[in-house]
C-alpha positions as CSV (number, residue, x, y, z in Angstrom):
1,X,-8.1,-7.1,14.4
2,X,-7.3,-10.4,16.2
3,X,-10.6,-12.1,16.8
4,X,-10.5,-14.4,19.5
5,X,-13.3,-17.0,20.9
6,X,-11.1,-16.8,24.4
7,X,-14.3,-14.2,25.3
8,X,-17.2,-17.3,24.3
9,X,-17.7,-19.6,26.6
10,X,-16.4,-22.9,25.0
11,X,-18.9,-25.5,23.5
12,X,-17.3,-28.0,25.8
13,X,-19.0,-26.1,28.9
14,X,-22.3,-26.7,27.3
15,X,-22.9,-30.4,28.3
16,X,-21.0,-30.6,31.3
17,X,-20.1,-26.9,33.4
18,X,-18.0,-28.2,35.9
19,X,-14.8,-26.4,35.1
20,X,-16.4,-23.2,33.6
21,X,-15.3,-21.4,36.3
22,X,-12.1,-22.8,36.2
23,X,-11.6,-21.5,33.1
24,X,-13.4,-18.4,33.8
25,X,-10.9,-17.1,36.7
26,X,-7.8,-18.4,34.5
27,X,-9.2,-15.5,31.9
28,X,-9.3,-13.4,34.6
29,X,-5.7,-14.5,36.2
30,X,-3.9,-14.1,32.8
31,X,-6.3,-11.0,32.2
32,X,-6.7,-12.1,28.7
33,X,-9.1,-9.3,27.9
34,X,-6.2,-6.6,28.5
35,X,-3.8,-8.4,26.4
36,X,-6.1,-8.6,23.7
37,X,-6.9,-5.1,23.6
38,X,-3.2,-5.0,23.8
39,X,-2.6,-7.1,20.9
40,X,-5.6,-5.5,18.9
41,X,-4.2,-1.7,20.1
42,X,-0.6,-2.9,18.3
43,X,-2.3,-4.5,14.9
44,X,-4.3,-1.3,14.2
45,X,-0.6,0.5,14.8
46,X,0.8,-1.4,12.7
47,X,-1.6,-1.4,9.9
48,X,-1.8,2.2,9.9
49,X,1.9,2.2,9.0
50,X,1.4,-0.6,6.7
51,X,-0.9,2.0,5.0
52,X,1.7,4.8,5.1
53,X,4.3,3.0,3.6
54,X,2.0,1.7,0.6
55,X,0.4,5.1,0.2
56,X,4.2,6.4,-0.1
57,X,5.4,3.7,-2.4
58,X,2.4,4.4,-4.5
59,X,3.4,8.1,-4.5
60,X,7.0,7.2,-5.9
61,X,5.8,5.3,-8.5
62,X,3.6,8.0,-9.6
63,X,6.3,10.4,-9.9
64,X,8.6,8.0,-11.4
65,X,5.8,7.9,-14.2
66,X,5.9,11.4,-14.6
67,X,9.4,11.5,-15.2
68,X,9.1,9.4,-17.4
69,X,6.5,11.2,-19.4
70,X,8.4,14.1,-18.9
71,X,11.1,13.0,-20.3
72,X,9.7,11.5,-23.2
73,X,7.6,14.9,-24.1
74,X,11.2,16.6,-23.9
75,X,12.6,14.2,-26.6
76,X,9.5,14.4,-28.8
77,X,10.1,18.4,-28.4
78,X,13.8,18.1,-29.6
79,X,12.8,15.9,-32.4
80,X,10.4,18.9,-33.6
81,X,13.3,21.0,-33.5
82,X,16.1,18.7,-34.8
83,X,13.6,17.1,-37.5
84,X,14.0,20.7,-39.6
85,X,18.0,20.9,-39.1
86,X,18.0,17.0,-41.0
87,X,15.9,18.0,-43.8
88,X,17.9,21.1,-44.3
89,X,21.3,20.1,-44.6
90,X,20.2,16.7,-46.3
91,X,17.5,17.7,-48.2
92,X,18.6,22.0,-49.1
93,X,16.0,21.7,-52.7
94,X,13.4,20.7,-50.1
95,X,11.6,22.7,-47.5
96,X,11.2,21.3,-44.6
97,X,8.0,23.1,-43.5
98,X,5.7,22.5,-46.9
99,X,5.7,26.3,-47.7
């Protein structure tokens, strides 16, 4: 959230207070503390939907990987069946399951 010193009283007031309350009724004129709750209200907004959007791009990767994994168990499964087709019509002397 947006931090701001505008609350502090600045250092310059310190040594010599003669336009503290100057400054103290312009805070209160431009009601600062409304627009920084204001300010602070639309950050946390929008870093909860910076948060939804990450959480759902991390979700779409992670199915993307399981396709991918998937995918790649399906072609190691066709291999297994394909692999004795090869040896058979290549290889007809040898059998292809070591019996």
């Amino acid at each position: 959230n947006l931090d701001s010193n505008l609350h502090d009283t600045p250092e310059e007031f310190w040594e010599d207070d003669r336009f503290e309350d100057v400054y103290t009724n312009v805070l209160n004129y431009f009601e600062i503390d409304k627009r920084l709750r204001l300010v602070n209200h639309r950050l946390d907004m929008i870093q909860d939907l910076h948060q939804v959007l990450r959480e759902q791009e991390e979700n779409h990767h992670a199915v993307y990987l399981e396709w991918i994994v998937i995918i790649l168990i399906v072609v190691e499964v066709l291999f297994d069946f394909i692999e004795p087709l090869y040896y058979r019509r290549f290889f007809s002397d040898v059998d292809p399951f070591g019996v």
